[in-house]
TIKENU-312709 format. One record per residue (C-alpha): x, y, z. Coordinates in pm, 1 decimal, decimal comma, padded with zeros to 6 digits. Example, Ala and Ser with C-alpha at 12.3 -4.5 7.8 and 13.67 -1.06 7.14 Angstrom:
BEGIN
[[01230,0; -00450,0; 00780,0]]
[[01367,0; -00106,0; 00714,0]]
This chain:
BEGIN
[[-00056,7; -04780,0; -07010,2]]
[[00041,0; -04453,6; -06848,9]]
[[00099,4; -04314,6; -06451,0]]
[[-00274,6; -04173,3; -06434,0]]
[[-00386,2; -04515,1; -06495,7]]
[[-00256,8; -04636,4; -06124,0]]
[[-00518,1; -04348,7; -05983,9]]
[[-00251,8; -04155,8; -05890,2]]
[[-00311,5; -03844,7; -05729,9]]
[[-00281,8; -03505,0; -05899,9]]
[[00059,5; -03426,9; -05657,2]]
[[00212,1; -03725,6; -05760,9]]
[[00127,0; -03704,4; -06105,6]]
[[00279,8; -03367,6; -06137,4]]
[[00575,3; -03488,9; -05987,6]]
[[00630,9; -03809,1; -06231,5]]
[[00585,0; -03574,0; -06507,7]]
[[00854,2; -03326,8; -06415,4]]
[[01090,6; -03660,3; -06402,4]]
[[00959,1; -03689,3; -06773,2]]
[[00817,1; -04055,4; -06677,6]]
[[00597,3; -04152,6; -06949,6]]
[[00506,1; -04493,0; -06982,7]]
[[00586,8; -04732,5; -06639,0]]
[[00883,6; -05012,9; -06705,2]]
[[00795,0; -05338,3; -06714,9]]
[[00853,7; -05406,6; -06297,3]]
[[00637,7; -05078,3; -06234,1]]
[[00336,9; -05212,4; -06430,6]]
[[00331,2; -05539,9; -06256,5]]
[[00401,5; -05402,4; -05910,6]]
[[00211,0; -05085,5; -05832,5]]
[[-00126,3; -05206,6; -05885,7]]
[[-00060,6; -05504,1; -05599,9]]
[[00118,5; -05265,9; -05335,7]]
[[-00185,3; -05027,8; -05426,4]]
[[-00423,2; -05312,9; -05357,1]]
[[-00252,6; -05347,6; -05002,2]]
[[-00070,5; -05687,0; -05082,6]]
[[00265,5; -05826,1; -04977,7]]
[[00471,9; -05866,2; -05241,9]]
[[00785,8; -06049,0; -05393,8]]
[[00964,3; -05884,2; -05653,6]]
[[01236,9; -06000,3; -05847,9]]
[[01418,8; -05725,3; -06060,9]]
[[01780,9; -05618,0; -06157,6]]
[[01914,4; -05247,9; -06039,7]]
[[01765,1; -05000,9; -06296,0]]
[[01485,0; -05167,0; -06402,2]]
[[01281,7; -04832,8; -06205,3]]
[[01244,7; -05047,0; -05897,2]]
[[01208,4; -04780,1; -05629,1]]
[[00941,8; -04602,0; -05815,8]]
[[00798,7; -04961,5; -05846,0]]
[[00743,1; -04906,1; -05490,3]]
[[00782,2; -04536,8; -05363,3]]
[[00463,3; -04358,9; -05567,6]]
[[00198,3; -04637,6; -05425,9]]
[[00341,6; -04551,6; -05067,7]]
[[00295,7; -04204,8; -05123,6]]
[[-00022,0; -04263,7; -05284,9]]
[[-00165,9; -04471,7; -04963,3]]
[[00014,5; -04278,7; -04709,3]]
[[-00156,8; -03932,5; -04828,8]]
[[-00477,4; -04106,0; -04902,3]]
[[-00458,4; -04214,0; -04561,0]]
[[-00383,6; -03903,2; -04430,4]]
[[-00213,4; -03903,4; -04077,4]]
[[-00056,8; -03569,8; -03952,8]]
[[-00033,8; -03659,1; -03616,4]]
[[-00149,9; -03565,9; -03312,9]]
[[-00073,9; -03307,0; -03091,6]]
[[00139,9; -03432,3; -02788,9]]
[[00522,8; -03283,4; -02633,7]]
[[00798,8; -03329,5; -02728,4]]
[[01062,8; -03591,3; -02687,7]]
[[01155,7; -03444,9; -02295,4]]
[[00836,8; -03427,2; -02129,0]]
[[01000,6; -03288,6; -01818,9]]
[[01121,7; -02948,5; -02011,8]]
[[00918,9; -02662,1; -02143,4]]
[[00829,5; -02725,1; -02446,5]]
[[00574,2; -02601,8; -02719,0]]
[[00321,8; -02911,0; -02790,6]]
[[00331,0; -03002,0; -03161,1]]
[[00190,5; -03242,6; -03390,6]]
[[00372,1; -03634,8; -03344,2]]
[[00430,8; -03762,4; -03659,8]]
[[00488,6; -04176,2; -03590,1]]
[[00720,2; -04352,8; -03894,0]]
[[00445,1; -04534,0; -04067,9]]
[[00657,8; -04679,7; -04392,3]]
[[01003,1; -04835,0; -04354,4]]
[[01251,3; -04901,6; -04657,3]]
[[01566,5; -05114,6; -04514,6]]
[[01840,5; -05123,0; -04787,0]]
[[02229,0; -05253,9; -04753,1]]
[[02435,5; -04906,4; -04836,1]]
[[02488,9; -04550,6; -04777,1]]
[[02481,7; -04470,5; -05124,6]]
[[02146,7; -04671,5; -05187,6]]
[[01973,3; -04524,3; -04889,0]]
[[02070,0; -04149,2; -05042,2]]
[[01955,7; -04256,5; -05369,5]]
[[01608,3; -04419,2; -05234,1]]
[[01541,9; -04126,9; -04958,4]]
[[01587,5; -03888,4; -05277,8]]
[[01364,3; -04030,0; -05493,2]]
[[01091,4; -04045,8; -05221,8]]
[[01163,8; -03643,9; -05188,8]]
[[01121,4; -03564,8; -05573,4]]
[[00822,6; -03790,4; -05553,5]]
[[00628,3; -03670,8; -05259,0]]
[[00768,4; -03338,3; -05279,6]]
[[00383,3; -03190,4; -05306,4]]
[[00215,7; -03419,2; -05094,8]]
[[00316,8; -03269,9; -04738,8]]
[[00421,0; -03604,7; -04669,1]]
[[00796,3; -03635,7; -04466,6]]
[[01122,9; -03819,2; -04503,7]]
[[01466,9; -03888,3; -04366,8]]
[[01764,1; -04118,4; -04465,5]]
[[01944,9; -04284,0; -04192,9]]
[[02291,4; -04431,3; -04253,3]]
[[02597,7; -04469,6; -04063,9]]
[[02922,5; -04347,8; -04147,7]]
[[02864,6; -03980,0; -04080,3]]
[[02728,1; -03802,9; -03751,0]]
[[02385,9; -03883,7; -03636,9]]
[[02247,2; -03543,8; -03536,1]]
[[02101,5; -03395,1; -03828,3]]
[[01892,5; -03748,0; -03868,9]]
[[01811,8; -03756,2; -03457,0]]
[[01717,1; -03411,4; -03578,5]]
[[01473,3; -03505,5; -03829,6]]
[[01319,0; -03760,2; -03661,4]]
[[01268,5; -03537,7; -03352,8]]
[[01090,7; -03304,9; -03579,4]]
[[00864,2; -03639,4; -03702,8]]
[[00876,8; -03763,0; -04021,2]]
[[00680,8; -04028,7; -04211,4]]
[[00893,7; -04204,5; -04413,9]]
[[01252,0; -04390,9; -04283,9]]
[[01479,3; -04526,6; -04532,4]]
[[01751,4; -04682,0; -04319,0]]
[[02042,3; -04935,5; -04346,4]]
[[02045,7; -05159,1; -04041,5]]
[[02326,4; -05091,3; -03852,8]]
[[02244,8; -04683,8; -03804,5]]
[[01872,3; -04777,2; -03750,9]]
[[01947,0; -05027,7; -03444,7]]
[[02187,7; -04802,0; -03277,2]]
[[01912,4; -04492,4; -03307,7]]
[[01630,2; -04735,3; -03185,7]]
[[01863,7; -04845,0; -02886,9]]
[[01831,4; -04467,2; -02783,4]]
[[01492,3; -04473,8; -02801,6]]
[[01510,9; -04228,9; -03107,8]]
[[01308,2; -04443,7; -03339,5]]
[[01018,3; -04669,1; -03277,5]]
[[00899,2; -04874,4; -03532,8]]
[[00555,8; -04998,3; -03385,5]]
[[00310,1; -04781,0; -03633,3]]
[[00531,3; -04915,7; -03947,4]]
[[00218,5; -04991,7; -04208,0]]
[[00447,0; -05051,7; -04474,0]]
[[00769,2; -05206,1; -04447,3]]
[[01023,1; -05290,2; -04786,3]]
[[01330,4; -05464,4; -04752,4]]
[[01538,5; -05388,1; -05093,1]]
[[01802,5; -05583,0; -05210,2]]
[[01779,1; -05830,6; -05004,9]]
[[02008,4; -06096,4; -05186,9]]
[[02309,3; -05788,1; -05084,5]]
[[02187,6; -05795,1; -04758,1]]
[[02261,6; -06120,4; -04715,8]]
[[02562,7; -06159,5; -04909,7]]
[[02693,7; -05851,0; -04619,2]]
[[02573,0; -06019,8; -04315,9]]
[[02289,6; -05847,8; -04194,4]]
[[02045,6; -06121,5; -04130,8]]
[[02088,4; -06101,5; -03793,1]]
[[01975,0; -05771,5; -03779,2]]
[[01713,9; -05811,4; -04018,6]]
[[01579,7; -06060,2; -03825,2]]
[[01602,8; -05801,9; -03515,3]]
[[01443,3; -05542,6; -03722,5]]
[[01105,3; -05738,0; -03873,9]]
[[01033,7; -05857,2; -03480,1]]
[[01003,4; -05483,2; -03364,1]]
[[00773,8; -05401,6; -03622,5]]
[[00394,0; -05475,7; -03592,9]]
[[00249,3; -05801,5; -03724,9]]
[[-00040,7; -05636,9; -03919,1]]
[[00140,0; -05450,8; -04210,3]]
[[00226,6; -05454,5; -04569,0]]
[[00575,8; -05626,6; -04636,5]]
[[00734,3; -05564,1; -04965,2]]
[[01050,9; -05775,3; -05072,7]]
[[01289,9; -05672,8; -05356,9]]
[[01591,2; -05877,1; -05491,3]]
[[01759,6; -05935,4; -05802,0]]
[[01783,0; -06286,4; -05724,7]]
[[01580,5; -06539,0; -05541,7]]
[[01823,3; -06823,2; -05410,6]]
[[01707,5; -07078,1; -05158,2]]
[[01866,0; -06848,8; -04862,5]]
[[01656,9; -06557,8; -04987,4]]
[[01349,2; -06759,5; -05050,6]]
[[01338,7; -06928,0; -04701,0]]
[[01398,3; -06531,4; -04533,7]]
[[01100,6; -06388,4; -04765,4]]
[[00915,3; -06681,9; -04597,7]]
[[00923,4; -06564,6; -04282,6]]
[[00864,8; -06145,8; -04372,0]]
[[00591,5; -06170,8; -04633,2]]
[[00227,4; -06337,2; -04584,1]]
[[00067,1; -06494,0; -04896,0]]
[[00267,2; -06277,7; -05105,6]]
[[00233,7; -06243,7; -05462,2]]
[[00530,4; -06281,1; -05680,7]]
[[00628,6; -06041,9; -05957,4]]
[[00926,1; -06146,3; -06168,3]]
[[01079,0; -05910,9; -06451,1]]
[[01374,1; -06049,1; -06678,6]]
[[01593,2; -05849,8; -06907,0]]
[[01438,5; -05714,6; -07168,9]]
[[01702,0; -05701,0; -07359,1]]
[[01994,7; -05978,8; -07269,9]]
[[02297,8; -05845,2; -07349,1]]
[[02405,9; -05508,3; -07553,4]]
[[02522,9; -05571,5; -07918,6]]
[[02819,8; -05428,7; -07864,6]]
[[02975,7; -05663,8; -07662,8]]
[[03175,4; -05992,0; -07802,8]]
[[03118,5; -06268,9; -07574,1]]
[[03438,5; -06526,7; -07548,6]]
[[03518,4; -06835,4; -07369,0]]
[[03797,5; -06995,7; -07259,7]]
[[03787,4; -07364,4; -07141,8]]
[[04071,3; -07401,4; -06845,2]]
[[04076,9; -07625,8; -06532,2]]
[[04020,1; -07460,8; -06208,9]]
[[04366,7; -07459,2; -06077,7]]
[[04475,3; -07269,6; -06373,0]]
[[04218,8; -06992,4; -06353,1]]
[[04470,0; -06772,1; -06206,0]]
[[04783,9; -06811,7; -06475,5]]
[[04527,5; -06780,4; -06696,5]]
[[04451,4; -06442,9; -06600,4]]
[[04733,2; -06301,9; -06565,7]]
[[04835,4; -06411,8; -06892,8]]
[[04581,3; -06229,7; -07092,5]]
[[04682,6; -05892,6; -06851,0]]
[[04987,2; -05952,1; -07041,9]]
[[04807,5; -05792,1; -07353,7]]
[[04777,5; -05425,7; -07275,5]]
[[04428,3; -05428,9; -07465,1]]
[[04310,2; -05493,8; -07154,0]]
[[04270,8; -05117,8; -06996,6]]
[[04126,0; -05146,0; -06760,5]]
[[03934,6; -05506,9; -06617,4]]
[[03631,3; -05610,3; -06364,7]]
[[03666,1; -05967,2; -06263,0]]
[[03360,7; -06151,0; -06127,9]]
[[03432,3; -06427,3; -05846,2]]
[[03139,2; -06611,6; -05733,2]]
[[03282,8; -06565,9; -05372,5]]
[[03438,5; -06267,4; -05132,2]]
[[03731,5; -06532,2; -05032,5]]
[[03768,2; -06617,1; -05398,3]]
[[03815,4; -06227,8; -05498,8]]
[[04076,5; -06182,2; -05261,0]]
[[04251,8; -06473,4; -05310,5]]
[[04274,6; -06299,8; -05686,3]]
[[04352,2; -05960,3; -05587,6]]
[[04654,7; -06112,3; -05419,8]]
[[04707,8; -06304,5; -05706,5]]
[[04758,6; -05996,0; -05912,7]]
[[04921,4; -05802,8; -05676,9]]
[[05216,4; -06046,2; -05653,3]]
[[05238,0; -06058,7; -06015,0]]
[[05259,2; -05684,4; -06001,9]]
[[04949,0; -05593,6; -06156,1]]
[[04714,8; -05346,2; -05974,8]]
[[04441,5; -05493,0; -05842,7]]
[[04192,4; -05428,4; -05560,6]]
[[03906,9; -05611,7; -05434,0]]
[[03573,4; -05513,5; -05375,8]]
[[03267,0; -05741,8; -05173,4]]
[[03024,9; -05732,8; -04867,8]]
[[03335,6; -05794,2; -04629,0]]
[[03508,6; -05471,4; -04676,4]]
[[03376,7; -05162,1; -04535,7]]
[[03236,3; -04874,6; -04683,8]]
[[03498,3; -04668,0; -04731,1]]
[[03690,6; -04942,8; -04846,0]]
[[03451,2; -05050,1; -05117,5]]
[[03420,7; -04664,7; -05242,9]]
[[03798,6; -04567,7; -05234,4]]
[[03868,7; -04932,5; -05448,5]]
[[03593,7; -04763,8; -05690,2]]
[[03780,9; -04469,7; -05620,0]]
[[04152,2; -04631,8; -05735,0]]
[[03975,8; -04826,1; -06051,9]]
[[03785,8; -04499,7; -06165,6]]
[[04126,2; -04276,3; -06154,1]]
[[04378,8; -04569,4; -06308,1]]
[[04513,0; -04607,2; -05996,7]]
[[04409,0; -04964,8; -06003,0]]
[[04376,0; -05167,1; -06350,8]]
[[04157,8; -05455,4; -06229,3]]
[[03887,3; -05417,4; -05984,1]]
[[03783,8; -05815,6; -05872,5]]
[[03435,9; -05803,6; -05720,1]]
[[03131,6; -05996,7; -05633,6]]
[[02785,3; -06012,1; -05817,6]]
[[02649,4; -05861,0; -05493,4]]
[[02893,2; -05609,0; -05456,3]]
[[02912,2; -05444,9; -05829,9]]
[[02521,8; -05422,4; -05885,2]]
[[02461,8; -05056,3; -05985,3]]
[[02839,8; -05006,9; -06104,8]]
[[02898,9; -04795,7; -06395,6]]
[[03202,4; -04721,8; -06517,7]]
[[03273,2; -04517,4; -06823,9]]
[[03476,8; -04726,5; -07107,4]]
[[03499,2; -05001,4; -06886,0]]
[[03715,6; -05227,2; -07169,0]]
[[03677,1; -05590,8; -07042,1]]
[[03470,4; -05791,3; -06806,3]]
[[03586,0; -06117,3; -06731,3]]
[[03422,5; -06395,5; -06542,1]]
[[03660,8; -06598,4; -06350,0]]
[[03386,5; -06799,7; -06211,4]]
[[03092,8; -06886,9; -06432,5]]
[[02781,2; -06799,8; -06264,4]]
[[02481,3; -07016,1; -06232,7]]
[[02233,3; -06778,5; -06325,6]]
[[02219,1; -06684,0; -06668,8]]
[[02101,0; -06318,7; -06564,7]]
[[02357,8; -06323,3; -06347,6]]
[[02571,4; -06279,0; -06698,4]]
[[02369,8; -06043,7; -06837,3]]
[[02448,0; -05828,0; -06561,5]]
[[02775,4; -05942,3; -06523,0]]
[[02834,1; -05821,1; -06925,8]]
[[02633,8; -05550,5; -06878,1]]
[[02901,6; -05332,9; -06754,1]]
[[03083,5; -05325,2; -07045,7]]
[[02960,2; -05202,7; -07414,7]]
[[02783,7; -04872,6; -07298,5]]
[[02736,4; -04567,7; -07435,3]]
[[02775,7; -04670,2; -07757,6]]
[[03117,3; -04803,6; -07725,7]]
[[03224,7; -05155,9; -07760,1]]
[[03318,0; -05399,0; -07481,9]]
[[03469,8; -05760,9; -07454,7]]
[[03375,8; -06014,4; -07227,4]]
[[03545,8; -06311,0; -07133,4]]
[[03444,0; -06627,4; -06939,0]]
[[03661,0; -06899,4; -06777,8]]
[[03477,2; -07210,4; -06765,6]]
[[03600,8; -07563,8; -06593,3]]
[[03449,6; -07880,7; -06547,2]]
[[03193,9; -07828,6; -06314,5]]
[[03113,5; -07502,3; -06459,7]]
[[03007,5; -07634,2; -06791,6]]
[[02598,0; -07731,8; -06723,3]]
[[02554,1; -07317,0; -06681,5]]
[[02644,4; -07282,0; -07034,5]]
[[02345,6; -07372,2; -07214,0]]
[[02153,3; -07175,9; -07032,2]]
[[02367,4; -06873,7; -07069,3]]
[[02379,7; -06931,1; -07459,7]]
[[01995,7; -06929,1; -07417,6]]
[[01950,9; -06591,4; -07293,2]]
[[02183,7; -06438,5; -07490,6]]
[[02081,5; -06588,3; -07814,7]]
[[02404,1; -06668,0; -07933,9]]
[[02707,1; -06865,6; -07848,7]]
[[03005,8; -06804,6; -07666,5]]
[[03314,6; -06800,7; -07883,5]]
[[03582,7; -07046,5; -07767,2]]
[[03902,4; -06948,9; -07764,0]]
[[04124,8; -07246,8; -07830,7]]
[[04516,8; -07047,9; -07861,9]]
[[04596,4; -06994,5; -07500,1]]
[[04825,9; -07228,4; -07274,9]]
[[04621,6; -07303,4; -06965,9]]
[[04341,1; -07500,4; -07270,2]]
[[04140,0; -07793,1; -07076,4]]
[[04025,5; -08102,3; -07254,2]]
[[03666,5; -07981,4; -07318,7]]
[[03608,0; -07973,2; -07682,5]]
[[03545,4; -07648,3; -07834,6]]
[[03292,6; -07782,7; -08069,4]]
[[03092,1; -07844,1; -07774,8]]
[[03188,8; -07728,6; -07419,0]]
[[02972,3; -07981,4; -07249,9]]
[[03141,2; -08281,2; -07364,3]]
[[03503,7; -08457,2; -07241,2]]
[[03774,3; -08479,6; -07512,7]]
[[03855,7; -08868,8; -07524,9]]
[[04148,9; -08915,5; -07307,1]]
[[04460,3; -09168,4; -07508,6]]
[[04416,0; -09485,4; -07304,9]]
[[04709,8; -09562,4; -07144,4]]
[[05010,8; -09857,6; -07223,5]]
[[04859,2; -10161,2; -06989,1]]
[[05084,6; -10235,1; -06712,3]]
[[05273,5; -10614,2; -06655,4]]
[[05134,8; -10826,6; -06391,6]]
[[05488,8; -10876,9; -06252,4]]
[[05684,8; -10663,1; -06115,8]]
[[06081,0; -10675,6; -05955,7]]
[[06140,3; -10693,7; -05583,0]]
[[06321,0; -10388,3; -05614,8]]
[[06032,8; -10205,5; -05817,7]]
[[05861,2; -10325,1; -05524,3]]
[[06004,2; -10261,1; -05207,8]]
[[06172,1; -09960,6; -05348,7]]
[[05828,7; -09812,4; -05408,7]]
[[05722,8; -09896,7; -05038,0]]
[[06012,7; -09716,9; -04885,5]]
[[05968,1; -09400,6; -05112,1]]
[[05629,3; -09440,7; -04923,3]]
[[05727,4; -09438,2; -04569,2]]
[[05628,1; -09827,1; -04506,1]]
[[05935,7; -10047,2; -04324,5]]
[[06108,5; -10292,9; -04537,0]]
């Protein structure tokens, strides 16, 4: 299958093939013909799977089909002199959790559409407002927004969402995992109730499942797993250790300087803090990264990690999608996750560019029913490591199984009166 397949038009067409796109991924294939066909949709893809093209050329396909210049009315003060010019309402909406994914959206929509006439903006806090109150002055028909920036803009009356046709919300397990349901929520009531919802997340949880419910209508669901589970050139190892000892256990294998430089995976934001202190009282440079820090927090920890500065970086799934980091030398999962893909992309970040990568899981007792379907994906099995001090008793033969604990000497019946009321006042009771 090929682009001109999707009846593309000629401007788009021209513009896929001076990105050199050849043959649609796997997510594009599955997705363009239903957004095409006008249907809400639930897609579930990873970060670089060519998502946003997945959903940018059909917009730009029905939006020019559909034509829609405007009309000519005045501008935004009535009361001044000013020359009449065409309004140009926001018809397609793409809501998405950061700066740096808004940017990277709102520029693939302007190499896409860049000879179809068709208008965008990005709109993002963090930097002044003007040159986007600017561009939506001058009427544009495409927003891609983060929430925050687009509800302070719409509280001036700078925005209006009510002639939305399409409206995507991307990533929306990081969303969530920042706290911006509320304003989600505030967002999808402004916008009108006959339109074309799109939904995009790398996971689909019960949280994310129950929101989608109440966006999409009769959606269909596309679903796109790894194509290829884990790169080659990573050795997978695992290391069987009770919860409490997670921590010791990590920073005894920082002990080995073969460990250049580390990204930890907690399942929680608490739990990767409560590490990064960990670290940082053992003296080993360490920052955290997840949806409670802001975002010039998140990018100067990058920042640190990237230069040396810091030699662990301790992050959430949520937070690391769409990290790359050159020679990244370890990736080590201090909480198993319970989503095998969640592994692969976990792993992913080490072993690229033809170099080699290690990654290491710490598994305890509850953790131990996600192993077999890790083990599944990947093909293979983890390698236990059994020489390390903080060793649980889960066999290594197989992880999902108790060692046999000794029983223990039965006790006598009788005991002294001493034995006994010497015990109850070591307890606190009277005599």
């Amino acid at each position: 299958m090929t682009f001109s397949d999707f009846g593309f038009s000629t401007e788009l067409l021209r513009a896929v093939r001076a990105k050199n796109y050849t043959v649609p991924t796997p997510i594009q294939e599955k997705a363009i013909p239903h957004v095409l066909s006008g249907k809400d949709l639930l897609g579930c893809a990873q970060t670089g799977t060519g998502k946003t093209a997945a959903f940018a050329l059909p917009i730009l396909q029905k939006l020019g089909q559909e034509g829609g210049q405007g009309q000519e009315q005045e501008g935004p003060h009535p009361g001044r002199k000013e020359k009449k010019r065409a309004f140009r309402p926001v018809r397609a909406l793409v809501l998405t959790p950061t700066r740096e994914l808004a940017t990277q959206i709102g520029e693939s929509f302007r190499e896409y559409g860049r000879h179809t006439g068709l208008r965008q903006t990005t709109v993002y806090g963090g930097v002044s407002q003007v040159p986007q109150e600017r561009a939506l002055r001058e009427g544009v028909d495409i927003v891609v927004a983060t929430p925050g920036r687009l509800l302070d803009l719409m509280s001036q009356g700078l925005i209006r969402l009510g002639a939305i046709e399409i409206f995507v919300l991307d990533e929306a397990d990081r969303m969530l995992d920042m706290g911006f349901i509320h304003d989600i929520r505030r967002l999808v009531d402004k916008l009108p109730p006959r339109r074309q919802s799109l939904f995009f997340s790398a996971t689909i949880p019960g949280d994310i499942r129950r929101l989608a419910d109440t966006i999409l209508r009769d959606p269909v669901r596309v679903t796109v797993s790894p194509q290829a589970p884990a790169p080659e050139a990573v050795e997978h190892y695992l290391y069987l250790v009770e919860k409490p000892d997670k921590a010791a256990l990590l920073q005894h294998l920082l002990a080995d300087p073969a460990l250049r430089n580390v990204l930890v995976f907690t399942r929680t934001r608490h739990g990767a803090d409560r590490v990064a202190r960990h670290l940082a009282r053992a003296r080993i440079p360490a920052e955290a990264i997840h949806g409670d820090k802001t975002q010039r927090a998140r990018e100067q920890a990058l920042s640190d990690f990237r230069r040396g500065k810091s030699r662990v970086l301790v992050a959430t799934d949520i937070a690391a999608r769409g990290l790359d980091i050159v020679g990244l030398s370890h990736v080590v999962n201090y909480d198993l996750p319970n989503e095998p893909e969640s592994y692969v992309h976990r792993t992913g970040r080490t072993g690229r560019a033809g170099l080699s990568g290690i990654a290491l899981s710490f598994c305890d007792i509850g953790e131990r029913p996600y192993l077999p379907a890790i083990e599944q994906l990947l093909r293979k099995h983890l390698k236990v490591v059994e020489d390390h001090p903080h060793r649980s008793g889960l066999r290594p033969g197989s992880p999902t199984d108790l060692e046999p604990r000794k029983p223990r000497a039965p006790r006598p019946f009788m005991i002294s009166v001493e034995e006994l009321f010497g015990g109850a006042r070591r307890e606190g009771f009277a005599g």
